[in-house]
KOLMI-571460 format. One record per residue: residue in three letters; x, y, z of N, C-alpha, C, O in turn. Coordinates in pm, whole numbers, plus 50000, padded with zeros to 5 digits. Layout:
N
ALAXYZXYZXYZXYZ
...
END
This chain:
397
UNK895232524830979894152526131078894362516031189895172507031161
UNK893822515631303893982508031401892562508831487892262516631578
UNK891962500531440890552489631447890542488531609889552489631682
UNK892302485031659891272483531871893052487431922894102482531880
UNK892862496132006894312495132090895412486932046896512490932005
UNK894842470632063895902464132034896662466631896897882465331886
UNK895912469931802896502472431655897642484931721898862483931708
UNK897192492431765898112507431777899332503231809900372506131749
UNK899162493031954900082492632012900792486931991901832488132056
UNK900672474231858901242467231784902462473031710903672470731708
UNK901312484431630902092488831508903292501731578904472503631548
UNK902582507431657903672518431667904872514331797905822521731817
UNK904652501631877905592498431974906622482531936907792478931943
UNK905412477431899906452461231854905542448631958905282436931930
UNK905122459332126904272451232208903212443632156902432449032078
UNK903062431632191901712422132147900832417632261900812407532332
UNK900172427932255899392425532419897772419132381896982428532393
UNK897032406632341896132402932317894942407332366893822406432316
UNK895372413632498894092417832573893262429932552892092431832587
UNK894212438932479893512451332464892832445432292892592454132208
UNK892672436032270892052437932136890192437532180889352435032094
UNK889772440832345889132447732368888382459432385887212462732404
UNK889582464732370889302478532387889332482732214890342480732146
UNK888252487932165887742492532050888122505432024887462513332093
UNK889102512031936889952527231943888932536931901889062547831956
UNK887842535731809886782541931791886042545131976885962556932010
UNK885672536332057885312536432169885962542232301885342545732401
UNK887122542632286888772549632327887982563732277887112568732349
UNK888332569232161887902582932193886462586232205886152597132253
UNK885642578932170884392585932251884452583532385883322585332430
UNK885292580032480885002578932620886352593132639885962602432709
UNK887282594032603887712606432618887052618932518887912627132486
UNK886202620532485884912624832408884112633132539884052645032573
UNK883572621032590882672624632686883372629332814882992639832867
UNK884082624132853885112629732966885382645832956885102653333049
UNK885992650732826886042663632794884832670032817884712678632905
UNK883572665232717882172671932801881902669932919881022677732955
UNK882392659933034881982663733138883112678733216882692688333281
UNK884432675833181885372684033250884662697233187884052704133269
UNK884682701333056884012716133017882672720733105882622731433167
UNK881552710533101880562708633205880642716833309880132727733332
UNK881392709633373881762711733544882622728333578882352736733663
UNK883672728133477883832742833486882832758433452882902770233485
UNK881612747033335880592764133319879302762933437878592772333474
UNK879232751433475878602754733577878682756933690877622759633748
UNK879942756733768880512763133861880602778533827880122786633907
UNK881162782533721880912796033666879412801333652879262812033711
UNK878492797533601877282798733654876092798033761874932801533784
UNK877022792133802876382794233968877082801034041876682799534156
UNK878162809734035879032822334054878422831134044878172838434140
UNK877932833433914877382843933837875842843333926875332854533932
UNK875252835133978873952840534045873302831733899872082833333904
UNK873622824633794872582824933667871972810533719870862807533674
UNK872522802533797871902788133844872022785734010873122788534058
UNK871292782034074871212781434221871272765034267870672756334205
UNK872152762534394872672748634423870342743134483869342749934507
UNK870662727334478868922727034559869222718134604870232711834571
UNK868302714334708868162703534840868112692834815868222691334693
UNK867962681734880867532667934823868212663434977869312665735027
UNK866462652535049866462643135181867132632735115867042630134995
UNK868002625335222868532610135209868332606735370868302612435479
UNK868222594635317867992586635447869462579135533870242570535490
UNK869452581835584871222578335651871092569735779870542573635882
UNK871782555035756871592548035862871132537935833871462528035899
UNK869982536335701869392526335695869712510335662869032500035668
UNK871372514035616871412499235613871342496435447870882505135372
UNK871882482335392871572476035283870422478135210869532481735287
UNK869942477435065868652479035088868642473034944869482475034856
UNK867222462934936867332448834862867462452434706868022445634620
UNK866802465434689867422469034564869132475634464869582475334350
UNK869502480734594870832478934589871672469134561872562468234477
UNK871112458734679871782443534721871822437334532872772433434464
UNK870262438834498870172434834352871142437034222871702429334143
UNK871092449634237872112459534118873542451534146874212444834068
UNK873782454734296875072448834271875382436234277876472435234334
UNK874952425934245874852413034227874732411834095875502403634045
UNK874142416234038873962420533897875242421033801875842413233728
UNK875352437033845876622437933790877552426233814878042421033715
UNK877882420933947879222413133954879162401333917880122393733932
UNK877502396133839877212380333779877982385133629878942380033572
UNK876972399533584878272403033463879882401433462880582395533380
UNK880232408233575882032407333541882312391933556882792385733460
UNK881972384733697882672373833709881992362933541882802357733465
UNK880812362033524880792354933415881242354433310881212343833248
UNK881832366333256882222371833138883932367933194884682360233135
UNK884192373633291885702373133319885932361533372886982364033431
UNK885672348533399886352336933421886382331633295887452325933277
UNK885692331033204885632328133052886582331433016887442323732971
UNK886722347033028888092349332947889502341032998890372335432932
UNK889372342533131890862338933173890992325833122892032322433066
UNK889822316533141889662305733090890602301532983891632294832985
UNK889702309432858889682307432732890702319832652890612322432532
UNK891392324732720891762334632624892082340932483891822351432424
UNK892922326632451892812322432301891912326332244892252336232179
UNK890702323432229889362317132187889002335532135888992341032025
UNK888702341332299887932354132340888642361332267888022367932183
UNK890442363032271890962373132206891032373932083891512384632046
UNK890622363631966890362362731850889222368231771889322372831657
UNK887922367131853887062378231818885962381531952884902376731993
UNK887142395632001886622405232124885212408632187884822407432303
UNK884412414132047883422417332049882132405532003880982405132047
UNK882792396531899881452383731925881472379832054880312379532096
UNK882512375532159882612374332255881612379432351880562373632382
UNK882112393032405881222404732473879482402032427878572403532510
UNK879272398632308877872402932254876962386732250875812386632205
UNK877652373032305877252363732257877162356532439877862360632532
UNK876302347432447875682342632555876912334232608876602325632690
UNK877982335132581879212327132648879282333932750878952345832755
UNK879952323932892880382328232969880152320933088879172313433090
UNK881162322033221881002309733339880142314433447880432323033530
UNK878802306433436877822309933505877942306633655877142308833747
UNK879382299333657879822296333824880872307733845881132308833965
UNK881352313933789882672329933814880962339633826880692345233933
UNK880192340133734879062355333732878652349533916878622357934006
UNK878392335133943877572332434083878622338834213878182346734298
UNK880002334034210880952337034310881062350634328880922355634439
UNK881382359534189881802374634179880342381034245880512388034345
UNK879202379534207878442380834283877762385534393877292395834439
UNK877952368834426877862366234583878682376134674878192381534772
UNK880002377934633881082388134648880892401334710881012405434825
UNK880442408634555880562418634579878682425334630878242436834626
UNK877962412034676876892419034753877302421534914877052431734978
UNK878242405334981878532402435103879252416335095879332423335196
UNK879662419435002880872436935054880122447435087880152454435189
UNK879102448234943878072459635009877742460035106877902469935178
UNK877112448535144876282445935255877052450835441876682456335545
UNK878322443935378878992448235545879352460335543879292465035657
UNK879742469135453879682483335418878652490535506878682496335614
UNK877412486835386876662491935488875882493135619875122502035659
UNK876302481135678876232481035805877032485635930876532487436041
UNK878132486935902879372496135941878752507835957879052514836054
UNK877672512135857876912526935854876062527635930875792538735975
UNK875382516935970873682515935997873572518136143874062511136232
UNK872892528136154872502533736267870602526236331869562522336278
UNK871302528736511869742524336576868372525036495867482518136446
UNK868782537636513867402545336409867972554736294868612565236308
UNK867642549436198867492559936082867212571036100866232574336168
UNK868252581436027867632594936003867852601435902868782599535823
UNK866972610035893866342622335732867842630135750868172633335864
UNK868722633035638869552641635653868902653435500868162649835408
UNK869462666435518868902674735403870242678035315870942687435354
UNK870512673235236871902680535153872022690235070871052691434995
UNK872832697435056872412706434930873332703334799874542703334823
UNK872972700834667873682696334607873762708234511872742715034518
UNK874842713434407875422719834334875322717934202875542706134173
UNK874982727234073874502720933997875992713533946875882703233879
UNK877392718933980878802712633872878492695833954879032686633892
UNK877762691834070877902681334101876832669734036876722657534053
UNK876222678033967875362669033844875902666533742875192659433670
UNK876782668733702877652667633575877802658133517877772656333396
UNK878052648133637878432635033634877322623333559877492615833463
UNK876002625833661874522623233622874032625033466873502617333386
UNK874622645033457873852648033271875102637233182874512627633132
UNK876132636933162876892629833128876472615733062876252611632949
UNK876502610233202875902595333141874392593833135873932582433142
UNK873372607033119872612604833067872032608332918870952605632864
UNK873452617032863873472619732763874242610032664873992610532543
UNK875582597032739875932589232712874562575532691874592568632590
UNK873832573932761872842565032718871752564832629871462554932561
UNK871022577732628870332581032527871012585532394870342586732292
UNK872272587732397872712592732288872822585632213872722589332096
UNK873112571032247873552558232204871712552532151871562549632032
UNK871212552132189869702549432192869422555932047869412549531942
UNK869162571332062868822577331936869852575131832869402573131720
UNK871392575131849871812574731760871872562331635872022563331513
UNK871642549231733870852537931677869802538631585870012535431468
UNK868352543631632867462541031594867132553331470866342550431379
UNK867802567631474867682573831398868972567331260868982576131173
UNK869972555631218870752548931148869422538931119868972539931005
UNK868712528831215867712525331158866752532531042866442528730929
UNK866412544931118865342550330992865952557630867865172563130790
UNK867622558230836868352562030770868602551430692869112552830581
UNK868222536930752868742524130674868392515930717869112508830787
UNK866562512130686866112503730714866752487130690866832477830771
UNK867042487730586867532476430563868712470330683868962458430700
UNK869222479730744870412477330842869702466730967870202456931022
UNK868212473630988867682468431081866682456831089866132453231192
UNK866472449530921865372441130885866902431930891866732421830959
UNK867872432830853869132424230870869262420731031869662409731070
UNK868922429831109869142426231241867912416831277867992407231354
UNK866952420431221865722414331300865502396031243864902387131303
UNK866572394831046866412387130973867552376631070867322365331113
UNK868582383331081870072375831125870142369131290870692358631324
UNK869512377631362869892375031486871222382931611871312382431733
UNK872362392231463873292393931537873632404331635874362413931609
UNK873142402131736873802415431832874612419231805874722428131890
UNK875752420331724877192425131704876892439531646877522449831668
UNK875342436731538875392447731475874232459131542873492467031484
UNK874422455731710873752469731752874932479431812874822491031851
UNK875872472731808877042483731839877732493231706878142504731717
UNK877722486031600877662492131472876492501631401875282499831410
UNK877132511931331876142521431217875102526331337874102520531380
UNK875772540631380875172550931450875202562131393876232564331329
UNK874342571131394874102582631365873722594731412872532596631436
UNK874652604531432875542615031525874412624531550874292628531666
UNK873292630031429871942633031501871052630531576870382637531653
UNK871032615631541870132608931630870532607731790869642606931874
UNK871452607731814872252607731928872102620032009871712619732125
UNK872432631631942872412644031983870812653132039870572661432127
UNK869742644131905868602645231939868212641732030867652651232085
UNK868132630932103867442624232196867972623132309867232622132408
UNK869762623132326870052629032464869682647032483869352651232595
UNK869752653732399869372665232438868282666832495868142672732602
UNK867082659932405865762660532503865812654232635865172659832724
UNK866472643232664866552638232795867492641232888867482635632998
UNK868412650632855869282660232965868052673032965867482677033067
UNK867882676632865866942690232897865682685033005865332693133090
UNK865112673833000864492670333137865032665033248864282660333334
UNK866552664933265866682658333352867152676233433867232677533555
UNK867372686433347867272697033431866392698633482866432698733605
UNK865192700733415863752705533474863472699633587862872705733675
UNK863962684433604863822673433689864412680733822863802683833925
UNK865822682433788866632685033917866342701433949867152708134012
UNK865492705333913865402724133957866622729033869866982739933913
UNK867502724533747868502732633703867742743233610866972738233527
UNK867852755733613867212764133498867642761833392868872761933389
UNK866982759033267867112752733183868562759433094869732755733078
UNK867732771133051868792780532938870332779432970871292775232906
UNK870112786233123871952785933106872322771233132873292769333059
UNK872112761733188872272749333184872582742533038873642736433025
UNK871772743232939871732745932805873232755632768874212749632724
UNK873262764232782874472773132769876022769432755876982771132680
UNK875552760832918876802751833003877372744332900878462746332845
UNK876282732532870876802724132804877572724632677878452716632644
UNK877032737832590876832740532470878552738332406878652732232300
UNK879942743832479881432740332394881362731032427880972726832318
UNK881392716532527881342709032571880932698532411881712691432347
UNK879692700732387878972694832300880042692132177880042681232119
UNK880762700432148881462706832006882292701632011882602694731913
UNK883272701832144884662699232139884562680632184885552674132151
UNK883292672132262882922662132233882732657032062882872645532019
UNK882472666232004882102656331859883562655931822884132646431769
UNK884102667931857885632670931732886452655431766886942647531685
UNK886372654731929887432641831935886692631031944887142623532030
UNK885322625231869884712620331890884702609931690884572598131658
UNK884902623631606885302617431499886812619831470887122622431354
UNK887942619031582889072617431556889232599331586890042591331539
UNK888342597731662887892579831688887602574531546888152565131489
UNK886702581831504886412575931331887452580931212887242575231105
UNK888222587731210889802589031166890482578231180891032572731084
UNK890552573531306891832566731351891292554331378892262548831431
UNK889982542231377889872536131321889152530731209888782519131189
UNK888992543831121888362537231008886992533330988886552522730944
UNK886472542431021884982532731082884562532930947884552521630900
UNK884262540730877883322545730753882962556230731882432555630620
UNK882882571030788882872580530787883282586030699883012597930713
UNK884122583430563884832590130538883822594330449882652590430446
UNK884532604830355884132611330206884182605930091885012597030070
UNK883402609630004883742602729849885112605029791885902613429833
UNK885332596629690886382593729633887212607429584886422616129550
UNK888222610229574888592626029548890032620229442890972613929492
UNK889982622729334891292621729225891412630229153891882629829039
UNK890662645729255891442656529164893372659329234893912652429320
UNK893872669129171895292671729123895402676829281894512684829310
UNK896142674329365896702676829539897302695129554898472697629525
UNK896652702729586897382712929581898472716929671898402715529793
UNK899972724329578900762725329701900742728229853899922735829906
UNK901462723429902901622724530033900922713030145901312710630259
UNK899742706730069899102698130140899592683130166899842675730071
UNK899712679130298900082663130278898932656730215897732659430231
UNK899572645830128898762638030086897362632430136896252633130083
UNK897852625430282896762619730400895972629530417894842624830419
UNK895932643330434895192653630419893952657330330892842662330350
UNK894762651830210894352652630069893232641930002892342641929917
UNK893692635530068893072620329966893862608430049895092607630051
UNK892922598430123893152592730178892822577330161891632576230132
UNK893532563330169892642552730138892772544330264892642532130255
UNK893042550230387892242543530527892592529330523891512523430524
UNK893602520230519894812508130555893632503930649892872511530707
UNK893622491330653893112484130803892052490430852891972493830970
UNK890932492730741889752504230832889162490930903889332479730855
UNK888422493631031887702485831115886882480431028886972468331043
UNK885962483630925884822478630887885512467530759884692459530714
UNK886552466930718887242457530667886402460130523885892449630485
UNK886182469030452885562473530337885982466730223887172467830196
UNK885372460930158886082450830039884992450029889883862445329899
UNK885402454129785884482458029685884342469029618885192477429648
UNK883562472629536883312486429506881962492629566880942486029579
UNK882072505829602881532513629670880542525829566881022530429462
UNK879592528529599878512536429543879732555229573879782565329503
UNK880322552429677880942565929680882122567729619883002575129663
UNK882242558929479882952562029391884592552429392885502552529309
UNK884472544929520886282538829526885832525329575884712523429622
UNK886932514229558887022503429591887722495129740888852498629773
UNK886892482629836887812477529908888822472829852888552468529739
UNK890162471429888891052460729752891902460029902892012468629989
UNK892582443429893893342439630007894252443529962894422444929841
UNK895332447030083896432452230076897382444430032897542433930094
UNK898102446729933899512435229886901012442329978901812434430029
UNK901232457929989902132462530044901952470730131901152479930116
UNK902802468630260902442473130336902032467730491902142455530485
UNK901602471830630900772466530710899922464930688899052472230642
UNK899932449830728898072440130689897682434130844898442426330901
UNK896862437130884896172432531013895272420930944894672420530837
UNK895452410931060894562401830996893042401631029892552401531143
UNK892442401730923890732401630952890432420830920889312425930933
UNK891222425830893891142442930849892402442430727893242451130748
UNK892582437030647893882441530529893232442930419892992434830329
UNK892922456130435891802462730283892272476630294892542482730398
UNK892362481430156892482496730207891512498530111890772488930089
UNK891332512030031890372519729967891132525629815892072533529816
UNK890582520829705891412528429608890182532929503889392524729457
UNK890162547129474891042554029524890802558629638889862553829700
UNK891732570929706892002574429795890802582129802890422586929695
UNK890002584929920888972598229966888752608230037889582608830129
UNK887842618230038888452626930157887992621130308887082614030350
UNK889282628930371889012622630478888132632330536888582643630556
UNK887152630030562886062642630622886272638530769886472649130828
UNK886322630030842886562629530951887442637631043887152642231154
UNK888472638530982889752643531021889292659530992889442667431085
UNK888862663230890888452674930845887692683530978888042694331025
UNK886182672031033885502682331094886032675331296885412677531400
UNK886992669531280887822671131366888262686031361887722694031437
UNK889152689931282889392702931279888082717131280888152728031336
UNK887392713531227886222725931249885902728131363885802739131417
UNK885652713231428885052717131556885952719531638885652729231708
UNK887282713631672888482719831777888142739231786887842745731886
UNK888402745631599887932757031607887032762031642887262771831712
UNK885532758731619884312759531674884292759331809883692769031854
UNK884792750831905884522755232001885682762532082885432767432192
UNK886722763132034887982773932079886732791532047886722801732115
UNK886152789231959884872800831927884202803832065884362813332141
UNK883202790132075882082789532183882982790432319882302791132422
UNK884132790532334884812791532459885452803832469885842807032581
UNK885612810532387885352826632390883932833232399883842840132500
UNK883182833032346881722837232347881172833032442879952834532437
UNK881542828332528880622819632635880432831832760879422833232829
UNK882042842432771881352851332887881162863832799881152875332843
UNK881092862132735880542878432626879022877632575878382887132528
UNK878462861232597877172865332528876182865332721876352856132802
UNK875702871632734874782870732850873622864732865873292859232970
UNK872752865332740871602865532691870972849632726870892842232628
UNK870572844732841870552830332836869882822532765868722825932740
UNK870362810732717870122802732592870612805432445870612798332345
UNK871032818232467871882821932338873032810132291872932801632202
UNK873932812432366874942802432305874722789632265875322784532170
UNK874092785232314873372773532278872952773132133873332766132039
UNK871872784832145871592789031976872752793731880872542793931759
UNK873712796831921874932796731829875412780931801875782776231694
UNK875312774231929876062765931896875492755031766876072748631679
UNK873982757231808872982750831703873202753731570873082745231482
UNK873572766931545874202769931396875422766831369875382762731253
UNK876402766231403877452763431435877252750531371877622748631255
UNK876742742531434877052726431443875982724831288876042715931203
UNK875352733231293874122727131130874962728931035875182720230951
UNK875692743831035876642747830895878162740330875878782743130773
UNK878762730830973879632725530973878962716630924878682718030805
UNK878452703930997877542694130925876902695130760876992685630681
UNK876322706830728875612707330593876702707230515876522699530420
UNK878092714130510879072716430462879852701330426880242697230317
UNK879922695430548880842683730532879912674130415880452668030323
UNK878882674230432877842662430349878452663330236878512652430179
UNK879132675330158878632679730026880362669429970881112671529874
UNK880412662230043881592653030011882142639330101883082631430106
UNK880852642330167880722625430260879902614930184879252618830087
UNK879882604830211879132590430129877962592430202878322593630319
UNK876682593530195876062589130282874542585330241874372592730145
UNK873612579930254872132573430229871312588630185871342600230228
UNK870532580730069869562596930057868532594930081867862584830060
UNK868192607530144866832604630320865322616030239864092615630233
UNK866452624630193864372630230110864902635629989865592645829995
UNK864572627429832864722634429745866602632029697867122621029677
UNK867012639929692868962640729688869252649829801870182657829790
UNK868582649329900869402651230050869342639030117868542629930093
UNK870552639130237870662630530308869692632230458869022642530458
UNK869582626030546869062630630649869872640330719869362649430784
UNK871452638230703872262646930787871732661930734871202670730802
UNK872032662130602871732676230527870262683030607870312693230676
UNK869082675630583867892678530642867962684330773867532695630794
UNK868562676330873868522678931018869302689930995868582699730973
UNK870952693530990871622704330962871292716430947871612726531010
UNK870552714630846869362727930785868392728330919867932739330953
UNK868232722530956866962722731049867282729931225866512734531308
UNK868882727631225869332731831321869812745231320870002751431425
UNK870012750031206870582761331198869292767931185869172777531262
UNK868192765431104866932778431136866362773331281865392778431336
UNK867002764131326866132763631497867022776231559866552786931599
UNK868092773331558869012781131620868522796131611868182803631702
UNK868592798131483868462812431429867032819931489866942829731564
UNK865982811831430864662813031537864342817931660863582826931694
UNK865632804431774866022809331878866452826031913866022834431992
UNK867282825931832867992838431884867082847031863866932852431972
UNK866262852231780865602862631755864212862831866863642872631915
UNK863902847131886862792846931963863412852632132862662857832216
UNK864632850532149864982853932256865342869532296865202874532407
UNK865782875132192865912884532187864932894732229864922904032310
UNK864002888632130862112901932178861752898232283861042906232344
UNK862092883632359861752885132517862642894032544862522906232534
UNK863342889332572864362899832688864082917432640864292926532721
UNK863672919532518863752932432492862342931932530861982942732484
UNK861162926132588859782930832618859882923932816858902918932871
UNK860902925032866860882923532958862212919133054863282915233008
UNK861922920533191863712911133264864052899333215863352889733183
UNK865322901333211865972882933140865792877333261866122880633375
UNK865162867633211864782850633279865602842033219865862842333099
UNK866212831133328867272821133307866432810533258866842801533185
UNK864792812133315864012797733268863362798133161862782788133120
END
């Protein structure tokens, strides 16, 4: 496994580049994760606003006006972040590149680099926009497109997703969060997220940020819907490839031909979470004696488990190679969406029945619960959509 870039680039080149032990490989593919949902994005809604199913809308800006103190703010902001954080490092590199993320998450940093970078990059704005600034201000009317929101639903599905996916791991494991409130450590709000909770709560807050922008909801909904799928697939190829914890319970039945082993039964070398002990899902951390040992990650897993990660990596690549066929064959707006809702419950309910995970009501997990819950939403959907359109004209809203 390889815990941050630098491990990768370690192991598979010979290069020892200290700096990328920033960059977190779990975090690596959720940002090419989301990138893919925006590129899928941008192509169905250009296709839908082809089709007549979504219409571009207006929006005044004011042009001319010059700097403006809340701007001036933000970006001062930001550049007290980079320069403070980044003269530290150059500083200290040693220090920072030893542990990346206490770093990032801990009140270090040169409060004379955050003042200069700053100062910087407001004096830039600022002459920027005066270069612009006209005698008198004026109202311009634009028309904006819905593929040019893409960008907007994106990272607003990137922020809330992160939000719910947090707080729904809280109510999955309280204890995770009386440790946070007992300990003090910010380290562990970037850790132990949970992929419903995420999905829940940016969905509700992209679904208003259509309503917001005049996008009609359904096919907008529609748009997003392979996007969504083919985001998770390479989203737990991040939790494959470093180890997060994701995996499945312990598996020591007999390998059937043809299968690679790693396929089969896996014990995850150098997982990020540095797992050490015995485990309720049936296998043990045990440090590695042979083999690559990263230092601060040299644990593997014995026995070996399934790798479910890797698994619904594969479902969903298929799943939405599915939803990317069905996408101009179903018409019916909001349909696909409701496929995709089943889709994503019966993959999910399926994978549980051999993942480790907390039990949320009874001997289900919460994943199981929600799963189930998505697939009769889905199903619901479709039928409820159906007797509209069959008791009247299809409406996109």
């Amino acid at each position: 496994m390889y815990p941050t870039l630098y491990h990768a680039l370690l192991d598979l080149t010979g290069l020892d580049w200290p700096v990328l032990k920033f960059l977190n490989s779990f975090g690596f593919f959720v940002a090419i994760a989301f990138m893919a949902a925006y590129w899928t994005l941008v192509l169905e809604l250009r296709r839908k606003e082809g089709a007549g199913l979504l219409q571009a809308t207006q929006r005044t800006v004011t042009v001319g006006a010059g700097a403006q103190p809340g701007e001036l703010a933000m970006q001062g902001l930001v550049g007290f972040i980079l320069g403070w954080k980044g003269l530290y490092i150059l500083l200290y590199s040693a220090e920072v590149t030893a542990n990346p993320p206490g770093f990032l998450l801990s009140g270090k940093g040169s409060f004379a680099g955050g003042i200069a970078v700053a100062a910087l990059l407001v004096w830039l704005l600022w002459r920027e926009k005066q270069k612009q600034r006209l005698p008198q201000p004026k109202q311009e009317t634009l028309t904006v497109h819905p593929w040019q929101q893409a960008g907007n639903i994106t990272l607003t599905a990137a922020l809330w997703g992160f939000v719910g996916a947090k707080v729904f791991h809280w109510l999955e494991s309280p204890r995770d969060f009386l440790d946070l409130v007992a300990t003090g450590n910010v380290q562990d709000l970037v850790s132990g997220l949970t992929m419903y909770g995420g999905l829940i709560v940016a969905g509700a807050m992209v679904v208003r940020y259509f309503k917001k922008h005049g996008m009609a909801i359904l096919p907008s909904m529609d748009a997003a819907a392979p996007g969504l799928m083919l985001a998770y697939g390479i989203g737990r190829l991040g939790c494959q490839v470093s180890g997060d914890g994701d995996w499945g319970i312990a598996n020591t039945a007999t390998k059937p031909g043809g299968i690679p082993q790693w396929l089969w039964s896996y014990d995850y070398p150098n997982n990020v979470n540095a797992v050490l002990g015995p485990h309720r899902g049936g296998y043990s951390g045990v440090p590695i004696t042979d083999g690559t040992c990263f230092e601060g990650y040299c644990t593997h897993l014995v026995p070996g488990v399934f790798p479910t990660p890797l698994y619904e990596t594969i479902m969903c690549l298929l799943l939405f190679g599915a939803l990317w066929w069905l996408r101009k064959r179903i018409g019916l707006p909001g349909a696909l969406f409701a496929v995709y809702l089943i889709m994503n419950g019966v993959e999910r309910f399926l994978i549980e029945k051999i993942r480790v995970n907390e039990l949320f009501l009874g001997t289900w997990t919460q994943a199981e619960v929600i799963s189930l819950g998505l697939v009769l939403l889905g199903a619901g959907s479709l039928i409820a959509l159906k007797r509209h359109h069959s008791h009247g004209p299809e409406k996109a809203h």
